[in-house]
C-alpha positions in Angstrom: 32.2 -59.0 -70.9 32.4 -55.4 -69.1 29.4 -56.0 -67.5 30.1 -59.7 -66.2 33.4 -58.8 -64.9 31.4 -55.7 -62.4 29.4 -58.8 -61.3 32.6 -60.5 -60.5 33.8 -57.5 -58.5 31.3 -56.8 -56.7 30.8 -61.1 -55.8 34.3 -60.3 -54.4 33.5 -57.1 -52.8 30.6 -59.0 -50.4 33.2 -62.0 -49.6 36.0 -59.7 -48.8 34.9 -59.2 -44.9 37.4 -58.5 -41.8 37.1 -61.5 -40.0 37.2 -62.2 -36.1 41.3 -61.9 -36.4 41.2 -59.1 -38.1 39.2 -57.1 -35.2 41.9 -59.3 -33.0 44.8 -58.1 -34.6 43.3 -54.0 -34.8 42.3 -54.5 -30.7 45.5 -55.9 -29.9 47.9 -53.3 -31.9 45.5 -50.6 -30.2 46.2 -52.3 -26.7 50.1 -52.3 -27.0 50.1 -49.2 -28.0 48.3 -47.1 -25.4 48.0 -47.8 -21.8 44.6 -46.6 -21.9 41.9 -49.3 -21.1 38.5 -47.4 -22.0 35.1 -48.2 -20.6 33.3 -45.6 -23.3 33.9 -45.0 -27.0 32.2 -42.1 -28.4 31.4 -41.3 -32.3 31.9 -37.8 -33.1 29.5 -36.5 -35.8 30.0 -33.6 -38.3 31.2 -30.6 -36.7 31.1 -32.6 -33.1 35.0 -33.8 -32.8 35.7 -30.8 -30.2 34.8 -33.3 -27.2 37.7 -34.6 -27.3 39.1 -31.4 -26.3 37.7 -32.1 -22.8 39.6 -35.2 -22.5 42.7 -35.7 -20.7 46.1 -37.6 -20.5 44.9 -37.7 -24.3 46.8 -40.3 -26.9 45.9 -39.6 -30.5 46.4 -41.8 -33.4 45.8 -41.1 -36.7 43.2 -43.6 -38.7 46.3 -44.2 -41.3 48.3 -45.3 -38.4 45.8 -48.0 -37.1 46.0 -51.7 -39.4 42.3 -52.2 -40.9 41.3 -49.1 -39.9 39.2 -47.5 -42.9 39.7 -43.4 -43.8 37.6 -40.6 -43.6 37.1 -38.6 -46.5 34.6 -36.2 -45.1 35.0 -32.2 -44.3 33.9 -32.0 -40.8 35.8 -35.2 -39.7 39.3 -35.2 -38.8 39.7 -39.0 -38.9 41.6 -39.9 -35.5 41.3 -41.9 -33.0 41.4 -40.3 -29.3 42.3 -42.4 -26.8 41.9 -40.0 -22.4 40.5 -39.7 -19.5 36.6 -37.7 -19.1 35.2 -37.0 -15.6 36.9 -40.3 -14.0 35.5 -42.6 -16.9 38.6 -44.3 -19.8 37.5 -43.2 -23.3 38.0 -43.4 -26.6 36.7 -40.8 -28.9 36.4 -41.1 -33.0 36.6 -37.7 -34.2 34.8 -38.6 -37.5 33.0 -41.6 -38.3 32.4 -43.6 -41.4 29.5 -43.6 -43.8 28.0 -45.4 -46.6 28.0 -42.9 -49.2 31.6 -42.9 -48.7 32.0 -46.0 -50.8 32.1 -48.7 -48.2 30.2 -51.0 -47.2 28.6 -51.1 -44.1 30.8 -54.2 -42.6 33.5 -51.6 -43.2 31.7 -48.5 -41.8 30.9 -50.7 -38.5 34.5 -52.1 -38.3 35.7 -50.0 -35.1 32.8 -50.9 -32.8 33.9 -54.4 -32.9 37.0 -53.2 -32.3 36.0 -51.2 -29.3 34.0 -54.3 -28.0 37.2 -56.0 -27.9 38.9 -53.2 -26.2 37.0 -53.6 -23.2 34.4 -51.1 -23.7 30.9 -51.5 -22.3 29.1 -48.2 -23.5 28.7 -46.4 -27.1 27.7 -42.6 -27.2 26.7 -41.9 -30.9 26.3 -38.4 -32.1 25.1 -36.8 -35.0 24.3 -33.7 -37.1 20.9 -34.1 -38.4 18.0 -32.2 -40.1 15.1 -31.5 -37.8 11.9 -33.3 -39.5 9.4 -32.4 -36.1 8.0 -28.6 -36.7 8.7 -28.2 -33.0 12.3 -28.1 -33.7 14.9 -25.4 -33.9 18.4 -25.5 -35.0 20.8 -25.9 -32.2 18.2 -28.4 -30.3 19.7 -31.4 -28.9 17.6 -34.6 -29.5 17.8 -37.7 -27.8 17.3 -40.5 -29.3 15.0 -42.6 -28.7 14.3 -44.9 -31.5 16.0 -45.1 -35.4 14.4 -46.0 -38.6 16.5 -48.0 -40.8 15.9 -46.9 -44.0 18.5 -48.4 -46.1 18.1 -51.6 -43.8 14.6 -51.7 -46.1 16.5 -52.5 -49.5 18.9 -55.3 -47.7 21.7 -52.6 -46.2 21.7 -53.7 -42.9 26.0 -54.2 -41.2 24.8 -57.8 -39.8 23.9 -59.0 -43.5 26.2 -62.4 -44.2 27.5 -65.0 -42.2 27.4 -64.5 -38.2 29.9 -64.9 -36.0 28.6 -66.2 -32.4 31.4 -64.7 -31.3 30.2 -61.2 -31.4 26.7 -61.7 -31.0 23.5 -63.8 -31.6 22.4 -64.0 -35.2 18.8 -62.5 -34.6 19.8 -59.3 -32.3 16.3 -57.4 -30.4 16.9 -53.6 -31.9 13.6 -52.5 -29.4 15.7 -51.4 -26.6 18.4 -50.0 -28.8 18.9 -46.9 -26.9 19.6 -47.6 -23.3 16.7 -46.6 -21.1 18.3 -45.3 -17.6 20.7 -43.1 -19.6 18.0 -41.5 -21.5 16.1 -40.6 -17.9 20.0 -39.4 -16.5 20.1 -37.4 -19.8 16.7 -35.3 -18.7 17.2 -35.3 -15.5 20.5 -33.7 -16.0 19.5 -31.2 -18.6 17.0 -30.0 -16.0 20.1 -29.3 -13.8 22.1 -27.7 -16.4 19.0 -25.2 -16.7 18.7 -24.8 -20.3 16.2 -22.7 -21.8 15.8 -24.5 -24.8 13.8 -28.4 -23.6 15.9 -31.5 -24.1 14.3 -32.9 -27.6 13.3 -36.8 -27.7 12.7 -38.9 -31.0 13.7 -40.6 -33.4 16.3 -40.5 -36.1 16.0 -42.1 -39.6 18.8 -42.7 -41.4 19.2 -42.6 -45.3 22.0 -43.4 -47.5 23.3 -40.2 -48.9 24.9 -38.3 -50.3 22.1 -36.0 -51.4 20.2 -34.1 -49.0 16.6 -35.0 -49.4 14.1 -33.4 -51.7 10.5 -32.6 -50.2 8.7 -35.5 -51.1 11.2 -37.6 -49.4 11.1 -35.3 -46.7 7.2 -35.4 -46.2 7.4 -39.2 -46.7 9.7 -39.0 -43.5 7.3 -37.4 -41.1 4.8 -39.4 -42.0 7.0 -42.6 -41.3 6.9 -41.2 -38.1 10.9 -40.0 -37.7 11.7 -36.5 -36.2 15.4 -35.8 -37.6 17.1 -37.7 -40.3 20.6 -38.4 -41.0 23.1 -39.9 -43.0 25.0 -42.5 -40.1 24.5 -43.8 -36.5 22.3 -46.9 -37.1 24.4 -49.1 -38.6 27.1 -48.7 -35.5 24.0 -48.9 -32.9 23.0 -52.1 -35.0 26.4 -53.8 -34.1 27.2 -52.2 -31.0 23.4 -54.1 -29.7 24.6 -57.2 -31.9 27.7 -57.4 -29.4 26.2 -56.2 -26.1 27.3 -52.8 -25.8 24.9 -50.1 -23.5 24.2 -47.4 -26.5 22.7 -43.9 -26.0 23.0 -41.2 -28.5 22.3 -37.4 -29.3 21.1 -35.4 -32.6 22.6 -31.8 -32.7 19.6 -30.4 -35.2 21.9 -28.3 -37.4 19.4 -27.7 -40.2 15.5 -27.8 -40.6 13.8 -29.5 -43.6 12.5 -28.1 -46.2 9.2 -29.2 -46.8 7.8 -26.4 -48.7 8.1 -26.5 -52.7 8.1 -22.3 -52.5 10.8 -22.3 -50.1 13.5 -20.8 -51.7 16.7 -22.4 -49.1 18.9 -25.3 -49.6 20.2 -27.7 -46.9 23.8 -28.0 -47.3 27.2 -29.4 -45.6 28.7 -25.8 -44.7 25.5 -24.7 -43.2 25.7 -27.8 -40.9 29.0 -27.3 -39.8 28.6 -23.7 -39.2 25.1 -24.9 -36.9 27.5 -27.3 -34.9 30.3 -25.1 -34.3 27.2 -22.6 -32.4 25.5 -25.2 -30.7 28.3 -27.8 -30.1 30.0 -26.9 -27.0 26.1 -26.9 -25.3 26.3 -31.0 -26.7 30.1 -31.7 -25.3 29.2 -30.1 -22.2 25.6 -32.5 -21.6 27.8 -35.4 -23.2 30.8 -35.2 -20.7 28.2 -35.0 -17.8 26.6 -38.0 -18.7 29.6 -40.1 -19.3 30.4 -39.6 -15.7 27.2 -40.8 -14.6 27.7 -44.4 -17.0 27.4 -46.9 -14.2 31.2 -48.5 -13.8 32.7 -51.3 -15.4 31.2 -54.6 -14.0 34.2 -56.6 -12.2 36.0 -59.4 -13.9 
């Protein structure tokens, strides 16, 4: 009986999706209670919320505050929502994101970029703390990113699973020009002005499930699959970001490198991340902040 009432629950569980009034009712509370009218939402990863530092005429609201809005449970994310004004352009920051080893599912984990769609924004900046799979990689490297492997995506995990509402987007979204292409050229042409010593890293980021860190087999398996930093987030909010026609460009702040040796005595682990993006973080919010200015405006109406 125990084991016919999980099937039950979890039947539920896949049925139990916001629908299209729900992401109504989220944008609209969100819109009467702010004046701000962003062009740009930006997803703070572990460690990365200190852009919104940079942002004026700020309004903050606290996930518990907004209706739907899921909670996040992880150290490194302070769960609010920043609503402010960066070089000339209307954001709206999350200073910590959702994942799926978290417990939700990824309908849930994806639930403010719809949102955001329905704000009025036309561009999503994803960043994340990630391990550096590419030997040529340091800690405190900035990658681009240029293409995402979606692991989980593999075994059926994939935000767009179930039925499709037209509304958003077409049922069979193109995911091979993910990652905007002008804003990656701004991003190296303005790294070249910012004169960093350290090159602007390009590549792509491959994200798996969590909550363990990897072992070295799985690791190995990685490079080979052809991914140069992996991750724990960020595809499944590029996924529906593309499935609703948002511009999307993101950035990996490498915070660890793998191990891929079994002699290696080190362990990857969350402190050690945070500590690498508090270092190399303001580097990230500075190149970020640039950029946003340069996002082409908001087409008239």
């Amino acid at each position: 009986m125990k084991e016919c009432g999980s099937l039950d629950s979890s039947k539920h569980q896949q049925e139990e999706r916001f629908t299209f009034e729900d992401y109504q009712n989220t944008a609209k509370w969100l819109l009467s209670h702010t004046k701000h009218r962003p062009q740009v939402a930006v997803i703070c990863g572990s460690g990365l919320g200190g852009l919104t530092d940079r942002l004026t005429e700020t309004q903050i609201f606290n996930y518990s505050e907004i209706p739907n809005f899921p909670r996040s449970t992880v150290p490194g994310h302070a769960g609010r929502l920043v609503f402010g004004i960066l070089n000339g352009r209307a954001c709206v920051m999350m200073q910590g994101r959702f994942h799926l080893y978290e417990g939700y599912p990824l309908w849930k984990v994806t639930f403010p970029v719809r949102v955001f769609q329905l704000l009025g924004v036309d561009t999503l900046v994803v960043t994340n703390a990630a391990g550096g799979l590419n030997p040529r990689f340091e800690v405190g490297d900035i990658m681009l990113i240029r293409d995402h492997i979606n692991l989980p995506g593999f075994c059926g995990e994939n935000p767009l699973r179930g039925p499709n509402d037209e509304r958003f987007g077409v049922r069979f979204p193109a995911m091979s020009d993910a990652y905007d292409r002008d804003m990656r050229q701004k991003a190296h042409s303005t790294w070249k002005e910012m004169g960093e010593q350290r090159e602007l890293q390009e590549g792509t980021y491959v994200m798996v499930a969590g909550p363990s860190f990897e072992t070295v087999a799985e690791c190995r398996l990685l490079q080979k699959l052809g991914a140069d930093a992996v991750g724990m987030s960020t595809v499944p909010e590029v996924i529906v970001a593309r499935h609703c026609g948002l511009r999307v460009f993101g950035f990996s702040l490498i915070t660890n490198k793998v191990i891929l040796d079994y002699e290696c005595q080190k362990k990857a682990n969350h402190e050690e991340v945070l500590e690498a993006g508090k270092q190399a973080a303001q580097k990230l919010e500075q190149f970020v902040s640039i950029l946003i200015a340069g996002i082409p405006p908001p087409k008239a109406s």
